[in-house]
Steps between C-alpha positions, in 0.01 A plus 500: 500500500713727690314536834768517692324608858392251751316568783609517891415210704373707781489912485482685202611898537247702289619931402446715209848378372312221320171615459307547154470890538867550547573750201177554434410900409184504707376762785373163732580147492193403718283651183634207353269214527501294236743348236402477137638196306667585154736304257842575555635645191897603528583859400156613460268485787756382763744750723664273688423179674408607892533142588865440482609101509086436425563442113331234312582392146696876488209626632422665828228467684424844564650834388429864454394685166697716327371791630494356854162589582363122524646201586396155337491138520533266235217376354677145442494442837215687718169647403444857640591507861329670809744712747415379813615678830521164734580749755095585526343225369164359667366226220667333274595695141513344189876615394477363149597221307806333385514297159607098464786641345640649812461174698733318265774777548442540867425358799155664699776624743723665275211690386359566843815628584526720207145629553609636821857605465392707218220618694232429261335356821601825732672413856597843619291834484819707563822347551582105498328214641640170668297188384550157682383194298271337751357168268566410159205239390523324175209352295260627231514811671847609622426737782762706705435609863730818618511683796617879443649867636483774360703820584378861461727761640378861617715581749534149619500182377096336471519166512116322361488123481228363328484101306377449162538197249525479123358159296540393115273280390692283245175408281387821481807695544304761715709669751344642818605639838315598809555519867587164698 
């Protein structure tokens, strides 16, 4: 395993730096709303692993085609995933699901925290978002409470706070997030 990226105890700092589309040769990330899951295969379907120190077995977890058009997610870990904009969210979204597989590499917080610092589960609409961990709760279903900014700029700086949580459920694997 090399995971080498552990989350914050307390505020987690969300930008484009390290988000899935970075790189990506497309007109609008927010036409981007879903993630298809596809076996990593080196040198043929892969560009480049987007998600850095979130490698696996040599694998990473997600990564752009060659072409750069799409982004994916390995299929050893996560079924197709959902793009959800937490920033808007009124009921609770079905994100996707996460394989037994994962869980043995990872804890439910490592891969929270990689759901949302790669922005799978989006944060920000235009430029960063501030996210402060506001209950961690362990059990069956590991469920993460957050409380949120984030920052628009036109010709000042919009501030829009908003709370959302993300859950796993470890027998099912099903991720979900909605608005706490």
């Amino acid at each position: 395993m090399t995971v080498n990226r552990q989350p914050p105890d307390n505020v987690i700092s969300v930008s484009g730096d390290t988000a899935f589309w970075r790189g990506l040769d497309v007109s609008d990330t927010a036409d981007i709303t879903h993630i298809d899951a596809e076996r990593f295969v080196e040198n043929r379907t892969a560009c480049h692993s987007v998600s850095g120190d979130w490698v696996i077995q040599g694998e990473p977890l997600l990564w752009h085609r060659v072409d750069r058009t799409v982004a994916l997610i390995n299929e050893r870990f996560f079924s197709d995933l959902i793009v959800g904009d937490l920033t808007c969210l009124d009921e609770v979204l079905k994100v996707g699901r996460i394989h037994a597989a994962l869980l043995r590499e990872m804890t439910c917080e490592q891969v929270i925290f990689f759901l949302l610092s790669s922005s799978l589960l989006r944060t920000f609409v235009h430029s960063h978002a501030e996210l402060q961990l506001i209950e961690r709760i362990d059990g069956s279903c590991y469920r993460e409470r957050y409380n949120a900014s984030h920052f628009m700029y036109t010709n000042e700086e919009n501030r829009i706070d908003y709370s959302f949580e993300v859950s796993i459920d470890r027998q099912s694997g099903i991720i979900s997030a909605g608005p706490s």
